[in-house]
C-alpha positions in Angstrom: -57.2 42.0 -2.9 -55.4 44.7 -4.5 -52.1 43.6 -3.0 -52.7 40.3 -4.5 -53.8 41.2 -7.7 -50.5 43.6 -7.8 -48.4 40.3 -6.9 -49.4 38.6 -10.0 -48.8 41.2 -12.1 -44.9 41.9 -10.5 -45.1 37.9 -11.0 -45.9 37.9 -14.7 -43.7 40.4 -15.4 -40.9 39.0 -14.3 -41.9 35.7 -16.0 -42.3 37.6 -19.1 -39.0 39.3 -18.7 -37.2 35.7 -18.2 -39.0 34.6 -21.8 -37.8 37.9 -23.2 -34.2 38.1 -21.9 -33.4 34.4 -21.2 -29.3 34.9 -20.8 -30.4 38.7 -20.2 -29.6 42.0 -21.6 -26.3 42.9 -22.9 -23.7 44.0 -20.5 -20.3 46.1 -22.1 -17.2 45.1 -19.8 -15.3 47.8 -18.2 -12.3 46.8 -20.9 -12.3 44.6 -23.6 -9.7 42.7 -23.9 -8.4 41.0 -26.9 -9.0 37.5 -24.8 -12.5 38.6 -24.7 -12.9 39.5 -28.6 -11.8 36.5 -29.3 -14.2 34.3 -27.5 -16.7 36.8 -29.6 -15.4 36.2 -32.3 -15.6 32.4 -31.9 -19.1 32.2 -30.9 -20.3 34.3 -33.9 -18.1 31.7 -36.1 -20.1 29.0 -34.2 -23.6 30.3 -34.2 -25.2 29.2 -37.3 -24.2 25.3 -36.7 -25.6 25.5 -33.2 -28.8 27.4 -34.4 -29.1 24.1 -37.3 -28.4 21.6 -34.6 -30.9 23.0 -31.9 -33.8 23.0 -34.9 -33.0 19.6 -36.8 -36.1 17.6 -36.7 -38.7 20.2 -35.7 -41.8 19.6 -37.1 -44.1 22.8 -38.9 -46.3 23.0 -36.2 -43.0 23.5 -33.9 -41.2 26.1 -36.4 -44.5 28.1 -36.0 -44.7 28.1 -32.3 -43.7 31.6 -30.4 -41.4 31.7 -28.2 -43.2 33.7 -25.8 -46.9 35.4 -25.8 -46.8 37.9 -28.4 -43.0 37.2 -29.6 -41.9 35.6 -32.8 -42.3 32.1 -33.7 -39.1 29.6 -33.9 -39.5 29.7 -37.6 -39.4 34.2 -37.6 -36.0 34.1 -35.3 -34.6 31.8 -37.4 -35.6 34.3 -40.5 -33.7 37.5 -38.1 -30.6 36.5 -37.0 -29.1 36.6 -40.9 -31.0 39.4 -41.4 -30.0 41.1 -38.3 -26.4 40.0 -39.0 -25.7 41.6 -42.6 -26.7 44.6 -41.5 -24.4 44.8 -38.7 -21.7 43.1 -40.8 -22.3 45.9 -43.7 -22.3 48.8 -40.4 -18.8 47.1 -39.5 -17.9 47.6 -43.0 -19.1 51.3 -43.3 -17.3 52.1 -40.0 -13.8 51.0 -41.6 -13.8 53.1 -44.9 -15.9 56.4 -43.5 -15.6 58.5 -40.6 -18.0 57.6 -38.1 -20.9 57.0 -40.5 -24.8 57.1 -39.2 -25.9 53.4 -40.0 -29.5 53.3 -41.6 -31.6 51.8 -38.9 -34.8 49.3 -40.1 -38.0 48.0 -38.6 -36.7 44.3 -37.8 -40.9 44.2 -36.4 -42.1 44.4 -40.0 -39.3 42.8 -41.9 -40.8 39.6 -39.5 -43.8 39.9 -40.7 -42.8 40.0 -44.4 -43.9 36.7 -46.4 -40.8 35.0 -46.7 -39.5 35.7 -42.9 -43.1 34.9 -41.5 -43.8 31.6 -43.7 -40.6 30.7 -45.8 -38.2 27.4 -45.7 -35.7 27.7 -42.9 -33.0 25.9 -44.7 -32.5 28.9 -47.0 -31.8 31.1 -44.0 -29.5 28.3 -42.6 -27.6 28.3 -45.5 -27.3 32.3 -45.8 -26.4 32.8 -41.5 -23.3 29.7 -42.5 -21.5 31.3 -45.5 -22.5 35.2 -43.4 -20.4 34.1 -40.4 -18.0 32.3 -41.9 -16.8 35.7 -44.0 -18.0 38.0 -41.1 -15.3 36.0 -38.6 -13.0 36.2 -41.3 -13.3 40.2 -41.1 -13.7 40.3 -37.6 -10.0 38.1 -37.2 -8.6 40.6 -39.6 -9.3 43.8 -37.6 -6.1 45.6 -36.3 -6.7 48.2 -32.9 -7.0 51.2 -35.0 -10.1 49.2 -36.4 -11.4 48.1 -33.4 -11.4 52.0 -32.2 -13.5 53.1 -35.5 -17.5 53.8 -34.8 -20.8 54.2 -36.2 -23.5 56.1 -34.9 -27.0 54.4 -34.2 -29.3 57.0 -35.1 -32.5 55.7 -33.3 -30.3 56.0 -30.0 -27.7 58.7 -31.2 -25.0 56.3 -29.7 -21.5 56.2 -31.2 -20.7 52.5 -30.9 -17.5 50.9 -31.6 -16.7 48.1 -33.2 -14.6 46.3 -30.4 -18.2 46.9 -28.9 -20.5 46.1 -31.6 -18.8 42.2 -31.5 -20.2 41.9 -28.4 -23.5 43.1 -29.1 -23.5 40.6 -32.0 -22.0 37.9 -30.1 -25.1 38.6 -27.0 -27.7 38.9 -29.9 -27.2 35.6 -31.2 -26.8 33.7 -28.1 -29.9 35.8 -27.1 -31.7 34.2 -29.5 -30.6 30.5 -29.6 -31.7 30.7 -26.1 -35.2 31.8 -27.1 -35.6 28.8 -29.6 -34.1 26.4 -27.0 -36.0 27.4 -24.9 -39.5 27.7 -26.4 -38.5 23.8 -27.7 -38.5 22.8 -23.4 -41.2 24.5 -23.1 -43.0 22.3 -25.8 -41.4 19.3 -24.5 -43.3 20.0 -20.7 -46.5 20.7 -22.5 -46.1 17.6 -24.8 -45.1 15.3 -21.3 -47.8 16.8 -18.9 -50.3 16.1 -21.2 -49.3 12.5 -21.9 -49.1 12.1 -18.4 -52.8 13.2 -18.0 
């Protein structure tokens, strides 16, 4: 009984893992190469049309679904990703005119539960991640190696990251979380099938 009640447990987790970390966690390469920081680059630039596309035509009830037990609804993700971004567009910016600066971390829990991230118009957020990436690739292109080579330091990990690194990270994050909205929007499309088909 206590082998089987162990079993589920492993079982959930590993569900809840998949919910958490659908394209799972960031991995750095060995080297990144300028091939590779350019296919970054490109999927920043492209983000915030495939975030619009993926959410066109969801209804209120569906923008305040979570993605997972306990997680953030469609509507809160859509909130963090330009929030999440101009921070780490303004670190990339402190990182070329100081010498290895400590970025100010913030509570990305509580700025979700702020008003306008919790209950707010997503179009507004649309329209801020669009004109964000379009002048964040526009940096990004214009970095030389010397650039690339300049850091920060995260001071809630005491990591020095670079930038050639922090692209990546950016690029993951916002793949990491189109993949939560697509898939919590599959999810609802099962729910909304099996119980027609009941």
């Amino acid at each position: 009984m206590k082998f089987r009640t162990s079993k589920k447990k492993k079982t959930d987790s590993i569900d809840l893992d998949k919910l958490k970390y659908p394209i799972g966690k960031f991995e750095k390469p060995n080297r990144i190469t300028l091939e590779t920081l350019g296919r970054w680059i490109d999927e920043i630039e492209h983000l915030p049309l495939q975030i619009r596309e993926t959410v066109e035509g969801l209804s209120v009830q569906q923008l305040d679904t979570p993605y997972r037990p306990g997680g953030w609804t469609i509507r809160q993700v859509i909130h963090h990703l330009p929030d999440s971004h101009m921070n780490a567009y303004i670190r990339i910016r402190l990182a070329m005119t100081e010498d290895k600066p400590t970025i100010k971390a913030y509570r990305e829990d509580k700025w979700a539960e702020i008003s306008d991230a919790k209950n707010g118009k997503i179009d507004v957020s649309l329209i801020l991640l669009e004109a964000l990436h379009i002048r964040w690739a526009m940096l990004l292109r214009s970095l030389n190696l010397e650039d690339l080579h300049k850091s920060f330091i995260n001071p809630e990990s005491t990591s020095v990251v670079r930038l050639d690194e922090c692209i990546g990270i950016y690029a993951w994050h916002g793949k990491h979380h189109l993949a939560h909205i697509e898939q919590c929007i599959e999810n609802m499309n099962k729910k909304k099938k099996e119980t027609e088909n009941k």
